[in-house]
Legacy VTK file of the C-alpha trace (Angstrom):
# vtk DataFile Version 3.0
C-alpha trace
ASCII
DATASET POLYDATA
POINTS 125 float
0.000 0.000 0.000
2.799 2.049 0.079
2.268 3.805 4.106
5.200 5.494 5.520
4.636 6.726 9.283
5.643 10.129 9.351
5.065 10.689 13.420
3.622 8.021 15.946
2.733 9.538 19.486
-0.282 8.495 21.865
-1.652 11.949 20.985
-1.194 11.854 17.013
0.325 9.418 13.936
0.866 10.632 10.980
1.301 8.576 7.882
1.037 9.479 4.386
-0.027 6.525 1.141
0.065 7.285 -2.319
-3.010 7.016 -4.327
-1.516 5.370 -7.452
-1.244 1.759 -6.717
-4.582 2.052 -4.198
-7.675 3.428 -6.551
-10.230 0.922 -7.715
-12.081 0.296 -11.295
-12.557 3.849 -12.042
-9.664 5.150 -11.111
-10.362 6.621 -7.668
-8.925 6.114 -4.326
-10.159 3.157 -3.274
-12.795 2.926 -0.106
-11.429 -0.230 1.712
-7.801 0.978 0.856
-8.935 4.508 2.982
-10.678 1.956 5.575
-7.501 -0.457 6.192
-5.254 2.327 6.223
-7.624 4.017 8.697
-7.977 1.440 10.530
-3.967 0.575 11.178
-3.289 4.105 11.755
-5.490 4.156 14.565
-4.901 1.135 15.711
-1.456 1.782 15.602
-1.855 4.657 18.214
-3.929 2.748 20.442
-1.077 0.185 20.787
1.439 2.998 21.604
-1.249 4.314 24.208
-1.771 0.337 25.418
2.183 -0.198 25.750
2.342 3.171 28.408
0.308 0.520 30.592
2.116 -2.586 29.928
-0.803 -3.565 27.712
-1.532 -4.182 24.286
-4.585 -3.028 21.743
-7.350 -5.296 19.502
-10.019 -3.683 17.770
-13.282 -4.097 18.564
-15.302 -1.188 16.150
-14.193 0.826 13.192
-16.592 3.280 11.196
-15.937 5.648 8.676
-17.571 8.011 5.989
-16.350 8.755 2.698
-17.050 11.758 1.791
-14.694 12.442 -1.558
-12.189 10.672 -3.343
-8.595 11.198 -4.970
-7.526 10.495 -8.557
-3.628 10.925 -8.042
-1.367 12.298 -4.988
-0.533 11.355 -1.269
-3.236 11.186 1.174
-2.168 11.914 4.961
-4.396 10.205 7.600
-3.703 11.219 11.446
-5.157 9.395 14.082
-5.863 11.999 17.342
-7.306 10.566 20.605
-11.662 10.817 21.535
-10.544 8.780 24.731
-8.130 6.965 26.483
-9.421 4.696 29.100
-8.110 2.187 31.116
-9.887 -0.842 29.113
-10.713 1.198 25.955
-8.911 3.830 23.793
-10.782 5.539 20.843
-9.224 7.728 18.232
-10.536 9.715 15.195
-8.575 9.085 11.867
-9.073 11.959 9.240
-7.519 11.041 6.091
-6.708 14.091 3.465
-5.559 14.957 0.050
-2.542 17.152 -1.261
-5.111 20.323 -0.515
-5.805 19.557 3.095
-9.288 18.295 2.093
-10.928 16.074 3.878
-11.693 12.670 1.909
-12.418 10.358 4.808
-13.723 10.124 8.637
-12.760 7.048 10.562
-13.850 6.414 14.184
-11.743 3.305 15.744
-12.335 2.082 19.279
-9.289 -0.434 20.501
-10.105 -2.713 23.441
-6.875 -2.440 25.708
-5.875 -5.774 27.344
-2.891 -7.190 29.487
0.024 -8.887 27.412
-0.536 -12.664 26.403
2.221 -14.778 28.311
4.293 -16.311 25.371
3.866 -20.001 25.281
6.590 -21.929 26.938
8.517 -23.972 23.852
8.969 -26.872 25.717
5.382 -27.197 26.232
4.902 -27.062 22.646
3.485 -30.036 20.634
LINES 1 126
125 0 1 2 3 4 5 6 7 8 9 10 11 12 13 14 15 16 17 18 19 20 21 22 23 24 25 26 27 28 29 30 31 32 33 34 35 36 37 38 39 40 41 42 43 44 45 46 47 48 49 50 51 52 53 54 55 56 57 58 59 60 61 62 63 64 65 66 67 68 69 70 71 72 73 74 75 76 77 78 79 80 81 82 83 84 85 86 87 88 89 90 91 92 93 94 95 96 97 98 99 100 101 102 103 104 105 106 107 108 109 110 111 112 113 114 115 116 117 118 119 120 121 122 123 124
């Protein structure tokens, strides 16, 4: 998908994706390429928020709205925080063209849980 990180923070990540190589039939960005970028972005910024607790993040509900597409250029998407909880964290992702214009809302909500314990390799079968 082409998704470089540009800044990753518990209060905002940054990334940026080129359209090219990500539009569908007609030639425009995409809607599930905005959703599973969307989605990783913010779920990338609830795991940074999870691992301040010793914890680690899982989605449980993603939304967005499309409301206009891209032909050609980079879209930035930023993931900022609605709340972080002690068993929940949910972020807004707003992903934009070269203009600043808005092409995309995303609303991700990230159950926070403790850590699996690795399995022990001896145990293994």
């Amino acid at each position: 998908m082409g998704v470089q990180i540009l800044e990753e923070s518990v209060d905002r990540v940054v990334a940026t994706m080129p359209v090219q190589g990500n539009r569908q039939s007609f030639g425009l960005l995409h809607g599930g390429a905005s959703l599973a970028v969307g989605e990783a972005v913010g779920s990338w910024a609830s795991v940074i928020y999870a691992s301040t607790m010793g914890r680690t993040a899982v989605g449980v509900d993603v939304s967005a709205t499309h409301h206009r597409s891209a032909r050609e250029g980079i879209v930035t998407i930023t993931a900022t925080p609605i709340h972080l909880g002690r068993t929940l964290a949910t972020y807004e992702v707003l992903i934009a063209d070269d203009d600043g214009r808005r092409l995309c809302t995303l609303r991700i909500t990230n159950l926070l849980l403790e850590r699996p314990t690795p399995p022990d390799p001896t145990q293994i079968r």
